[in-house]
C-alpha positions in Angstrom: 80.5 145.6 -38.7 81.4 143.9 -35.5 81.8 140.6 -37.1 83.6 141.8 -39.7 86.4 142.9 -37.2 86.0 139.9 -35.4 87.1 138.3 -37.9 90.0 140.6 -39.6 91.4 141.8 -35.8 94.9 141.4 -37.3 94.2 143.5 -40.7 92.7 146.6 -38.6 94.8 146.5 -36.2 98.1 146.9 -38.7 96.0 149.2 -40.5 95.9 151.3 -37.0 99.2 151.6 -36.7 100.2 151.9 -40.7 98.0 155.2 -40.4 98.9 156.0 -37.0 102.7 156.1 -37.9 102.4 158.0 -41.5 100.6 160.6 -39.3 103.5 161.1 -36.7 105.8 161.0 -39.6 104.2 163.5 -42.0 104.2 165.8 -39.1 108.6 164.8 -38.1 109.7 164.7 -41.8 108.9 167.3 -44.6 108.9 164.3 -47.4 106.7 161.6 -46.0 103.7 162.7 -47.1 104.2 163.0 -51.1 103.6 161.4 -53.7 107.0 160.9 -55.2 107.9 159.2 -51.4 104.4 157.4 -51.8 105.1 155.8 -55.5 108.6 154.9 -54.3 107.5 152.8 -51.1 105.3 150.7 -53.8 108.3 150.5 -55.8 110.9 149.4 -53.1 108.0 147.1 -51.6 107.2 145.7 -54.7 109.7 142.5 -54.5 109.5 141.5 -51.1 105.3 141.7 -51.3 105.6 139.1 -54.4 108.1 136.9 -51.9 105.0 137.4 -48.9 102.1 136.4 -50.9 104.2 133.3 -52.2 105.6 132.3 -48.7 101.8 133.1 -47.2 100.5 129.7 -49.3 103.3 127.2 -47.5 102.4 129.0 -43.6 99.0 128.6 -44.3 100.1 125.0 -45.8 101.5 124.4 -42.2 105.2 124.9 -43.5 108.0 127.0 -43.4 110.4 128.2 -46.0 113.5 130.0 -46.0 115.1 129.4 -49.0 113.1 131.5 -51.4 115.4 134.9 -51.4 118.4 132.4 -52.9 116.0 130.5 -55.0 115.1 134.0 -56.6 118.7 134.7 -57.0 119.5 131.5 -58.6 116.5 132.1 -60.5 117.1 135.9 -61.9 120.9 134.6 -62.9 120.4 131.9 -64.5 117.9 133.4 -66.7 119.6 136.3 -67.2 122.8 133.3 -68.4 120.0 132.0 -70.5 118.8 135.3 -72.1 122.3 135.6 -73.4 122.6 132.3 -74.9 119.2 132.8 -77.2 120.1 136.2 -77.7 117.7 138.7 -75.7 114.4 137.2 -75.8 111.7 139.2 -74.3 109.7 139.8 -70.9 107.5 136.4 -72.1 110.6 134.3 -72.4 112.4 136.0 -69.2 109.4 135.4 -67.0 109.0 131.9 -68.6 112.5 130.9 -67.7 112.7 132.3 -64.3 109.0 131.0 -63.4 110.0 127.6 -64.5 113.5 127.7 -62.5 111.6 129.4 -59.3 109.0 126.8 -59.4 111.7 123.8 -59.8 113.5 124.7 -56.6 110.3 124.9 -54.9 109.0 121.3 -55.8 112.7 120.1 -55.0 112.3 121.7 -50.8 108.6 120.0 -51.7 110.0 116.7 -52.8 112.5 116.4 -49.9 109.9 117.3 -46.8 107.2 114.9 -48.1 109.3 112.0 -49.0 111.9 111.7 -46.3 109.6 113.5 -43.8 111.3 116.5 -42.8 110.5 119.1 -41.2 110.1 121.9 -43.6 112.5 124.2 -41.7 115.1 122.0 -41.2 114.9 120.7 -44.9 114.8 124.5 -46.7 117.7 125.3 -44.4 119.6 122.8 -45.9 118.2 123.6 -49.3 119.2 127.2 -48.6 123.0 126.7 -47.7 122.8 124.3 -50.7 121.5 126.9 -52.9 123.0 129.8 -52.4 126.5 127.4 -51.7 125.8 126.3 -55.5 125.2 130.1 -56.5 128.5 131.3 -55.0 130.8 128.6 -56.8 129.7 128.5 -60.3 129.3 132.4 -60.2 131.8 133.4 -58.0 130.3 136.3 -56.9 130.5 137.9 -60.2 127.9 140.0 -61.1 126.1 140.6 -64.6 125.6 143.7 -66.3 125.1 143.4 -69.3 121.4 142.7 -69.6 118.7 142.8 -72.8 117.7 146.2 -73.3 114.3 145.0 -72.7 114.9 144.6 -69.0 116.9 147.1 -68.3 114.9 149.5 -69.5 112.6 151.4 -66.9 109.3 150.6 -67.7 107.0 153.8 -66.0 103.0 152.5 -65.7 102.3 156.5 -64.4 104.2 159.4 -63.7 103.7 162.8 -62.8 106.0 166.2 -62.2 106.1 167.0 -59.1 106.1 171.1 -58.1 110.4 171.0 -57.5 110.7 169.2 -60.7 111.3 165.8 -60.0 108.8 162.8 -61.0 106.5 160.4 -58.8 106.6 157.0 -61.0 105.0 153.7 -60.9 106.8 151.3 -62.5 106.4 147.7 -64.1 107.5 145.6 -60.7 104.5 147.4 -59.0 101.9 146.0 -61.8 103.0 142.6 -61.2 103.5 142.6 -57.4 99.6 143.8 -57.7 98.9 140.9 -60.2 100.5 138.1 -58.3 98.7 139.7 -54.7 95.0 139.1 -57.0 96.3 135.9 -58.3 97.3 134.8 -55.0 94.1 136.1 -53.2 92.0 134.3 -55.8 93.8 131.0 -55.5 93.9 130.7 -51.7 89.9 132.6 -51.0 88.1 131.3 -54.3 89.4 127.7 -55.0 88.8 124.2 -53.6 92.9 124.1 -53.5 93.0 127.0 -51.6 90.6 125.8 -49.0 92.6 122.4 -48.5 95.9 124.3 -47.9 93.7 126.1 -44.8 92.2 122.6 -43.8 95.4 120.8 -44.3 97.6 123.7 -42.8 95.3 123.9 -39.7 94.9 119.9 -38.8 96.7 117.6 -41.0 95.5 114.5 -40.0 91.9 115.2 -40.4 92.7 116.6 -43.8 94.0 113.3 -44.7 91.4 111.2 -43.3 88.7 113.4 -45.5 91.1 112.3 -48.5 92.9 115.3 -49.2 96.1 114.6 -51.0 99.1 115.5 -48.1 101.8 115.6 -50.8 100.2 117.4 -53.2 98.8 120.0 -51.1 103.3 120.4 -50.4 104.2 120.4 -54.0 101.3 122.9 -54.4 102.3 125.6 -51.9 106.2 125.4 -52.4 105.8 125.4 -56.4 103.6 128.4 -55.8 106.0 130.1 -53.8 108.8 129.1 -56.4 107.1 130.4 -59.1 106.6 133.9 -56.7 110.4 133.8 -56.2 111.2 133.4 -60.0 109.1 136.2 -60.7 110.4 137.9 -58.0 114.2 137.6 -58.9 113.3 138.9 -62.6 111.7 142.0 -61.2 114.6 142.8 -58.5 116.9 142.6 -62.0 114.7 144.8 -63.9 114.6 147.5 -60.9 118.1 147.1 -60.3 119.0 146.9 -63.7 122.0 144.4 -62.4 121.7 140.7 -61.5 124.1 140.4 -57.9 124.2 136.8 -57.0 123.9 137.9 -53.1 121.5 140.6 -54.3 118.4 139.5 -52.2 120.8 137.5 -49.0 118.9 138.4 -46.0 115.7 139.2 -46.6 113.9 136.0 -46.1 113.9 136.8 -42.4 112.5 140.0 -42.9 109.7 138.6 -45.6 108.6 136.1 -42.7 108.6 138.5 -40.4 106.1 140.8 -42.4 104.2 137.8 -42.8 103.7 136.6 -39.6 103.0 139.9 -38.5 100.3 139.7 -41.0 98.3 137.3 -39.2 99.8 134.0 -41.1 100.1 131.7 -38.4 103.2 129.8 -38.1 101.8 126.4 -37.5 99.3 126.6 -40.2 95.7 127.0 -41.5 95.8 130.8 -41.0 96.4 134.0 -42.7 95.2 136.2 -45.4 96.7 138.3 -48.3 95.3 141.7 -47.4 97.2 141.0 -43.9 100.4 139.9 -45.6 100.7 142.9 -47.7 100.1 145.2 -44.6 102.4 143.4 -42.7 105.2 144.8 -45.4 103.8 147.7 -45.6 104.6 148.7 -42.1 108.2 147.4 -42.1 108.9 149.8 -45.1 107.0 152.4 -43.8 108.7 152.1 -40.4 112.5 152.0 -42.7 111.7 154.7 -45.1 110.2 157.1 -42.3 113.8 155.9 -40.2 115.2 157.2 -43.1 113.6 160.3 -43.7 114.2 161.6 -39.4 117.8 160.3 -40.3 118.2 158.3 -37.9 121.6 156.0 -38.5 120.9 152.7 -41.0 122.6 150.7 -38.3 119.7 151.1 -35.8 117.4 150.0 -38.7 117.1 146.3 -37.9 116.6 147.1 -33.6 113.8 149.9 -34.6 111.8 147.2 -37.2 112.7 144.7 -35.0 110.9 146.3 -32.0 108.2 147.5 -33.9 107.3 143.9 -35.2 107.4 142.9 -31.8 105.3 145.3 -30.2 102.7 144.9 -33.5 102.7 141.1 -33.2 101.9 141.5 -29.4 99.0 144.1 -30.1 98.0 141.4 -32.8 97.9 138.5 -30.7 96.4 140.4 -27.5 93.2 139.0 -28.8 91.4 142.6 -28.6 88.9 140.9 -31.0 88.0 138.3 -28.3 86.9 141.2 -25.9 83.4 142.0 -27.3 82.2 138.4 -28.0 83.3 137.8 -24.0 81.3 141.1 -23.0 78.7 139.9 -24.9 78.6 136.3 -23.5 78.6 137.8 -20.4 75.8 139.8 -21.0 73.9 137.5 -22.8 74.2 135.2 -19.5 73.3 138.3 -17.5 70.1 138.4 -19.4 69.2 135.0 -19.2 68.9 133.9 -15.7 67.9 130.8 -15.7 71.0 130.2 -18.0 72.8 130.4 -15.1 71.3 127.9 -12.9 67.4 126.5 -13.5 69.1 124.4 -15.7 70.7 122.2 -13.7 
């Protein structure tokens, strides 16, 4: 048990505080603890979870990437444009087209970080204001509406009445967030990929002396989190039943965030999908409880804000690192002639 929370500190600690704050709130608000407020945090969380696991592969990959919220944007329009054009398709065809667009713009931030040697912040900034400067001017700002009935149409995996007559749902965006978390997990625990993003992520040049392939350990992690943005885009559509070009603006910041708070380490080689998804878990937690108490959606941003600090520093305070010290220390204790006869 004890090396088991050795080695997921970060995981039970955000689990700590995930249960620690639904209790204070089921106790300050009358709606926290139902069902129907349950089902729609896994709805609402659904998107921005399929953006975490994608952007967990490039910071475990040693890189940074902000441009995925517009690449899902571009993503979701353009295949909605598409959709038009061959005259509805289906969800096989729509997440075809949005996979294949997502994953494009990831191998393009790929392409120009391994061969002109940028830094990956720098160059997905730039691909960024490119991308969402693109979006703007062939769109301009118009939105769509008129969607195939196939995505538009509310797809409910379970619901149930609830005693004042209104219904808890799960719904389609939830069934693939939980999909691309498994695919994700699999591909980055279970795969000899997986374990060269960690080894490359956590000390490049050795990776590359041991003959792992630097630049297509890069295409692999952005493409992956492409192909999460493309996905992601066509799920925000089918939730919102609209495609907004500046839809999704913003909440790249907030995705890394969750991440990091996660345990994914920003210079690489670290972090795990279990601690990604709590991560965002507790920011909409800490939003939808905010809500709930009524407290103004203008403090929103300060309150998450200050409760991602405060978790990252409980995170970080390295609580795991006090029993092996105690037992070190007693271990030495023990052993005497550890100590000294050795000399």
């Amino acid at each position: 048990m004890r090396k088991l929370f050795l080695s997921h500190t970060t995981e039970f600690v955000l689990f700590a505080v995930i249960i620690a704050m639904s209790i204070v709130l089921a106790f300050t608000t009358d709606r926290f603890f139902t069902l129907g407020n349950g089902f729609d945090l896994l709805n609402i969380s659904a998107v921005n979870i399929i953006f975490a696991v994608g952007l967990l592969v490039v910071l475990i990959s040693g890189g940074i990437d902000i441009s995925f919220a517009v690449a899902a944007s571009i993503a979701q329009y353009v295949t909605a444009l598409a959709l038009e054009r061959i005259g509805g398709g289906g969800w096989l065809s729509g997440l075809l087209i949005a996979a294949c667009i997502g994953i494009l713009l990831g191998v393009i931030n790929a392409f120009l970080i391994h061969r002109f040697r940028i830094i990956s912040i720098v160059a997905t900034i730039a691909t960024f204001n490119v991308y969402f400067g693109l979006l703007m001017f062939f769109t301009k700002g118009v939105s769509i509406y008129n969607l195939p009935d196939w995505l538009t149409s509310r797809v409910i995996i379970y619901e149930r009445e609830m005693a004042d007559g209104s219904w808890a749902e799960i719904t389609l965006p939830v069934v693939v967030m939980a999909v691309c978390t498994l695919a994700t997990w699999f591909f980055v625990t279970r795969t000899t990929t997986g374990r060269q993003l960690y080894a490359f992520g956590d000390n490049p040049e050795g990776a590359r002396r041991f003959g792992i392939n630097i630049g297509a350990m890069q295409f692999i992690a952005f493409g992956w989190l492409g192909l999460m943005a493309g996905i992601a885009g066509l799920m925000q559509a089918h939730y919102a039943q609209e495609v907004v070009p500046n839809a999704l603006y913003g909440r790249e910041l907030d995705v890394l965030a969750a991440v990091v708070l996660g345990g994914a380490r920003l210079g690489g080689g670290k972090g795990s999908v279990l601690g990604c998804v709590l991560g965002v878990l507790l920011v909409s937690i800490t939003q939808n409880g905010l809500n709930l108490m009524g407290v103004s959606p203008f403090a929103f941003k300060m309150i998450v804000g200050a409760i991602i600090l405060v978790a990252i520093t409980l995170s970080s305070a390295r609580i795991g690192n006090l029993v092996p010290v105690f037992a070190t220390r007693k271990s030495t204790g023990d052993r005497p002639a550890d100590r000294g006869e050795s000399r």
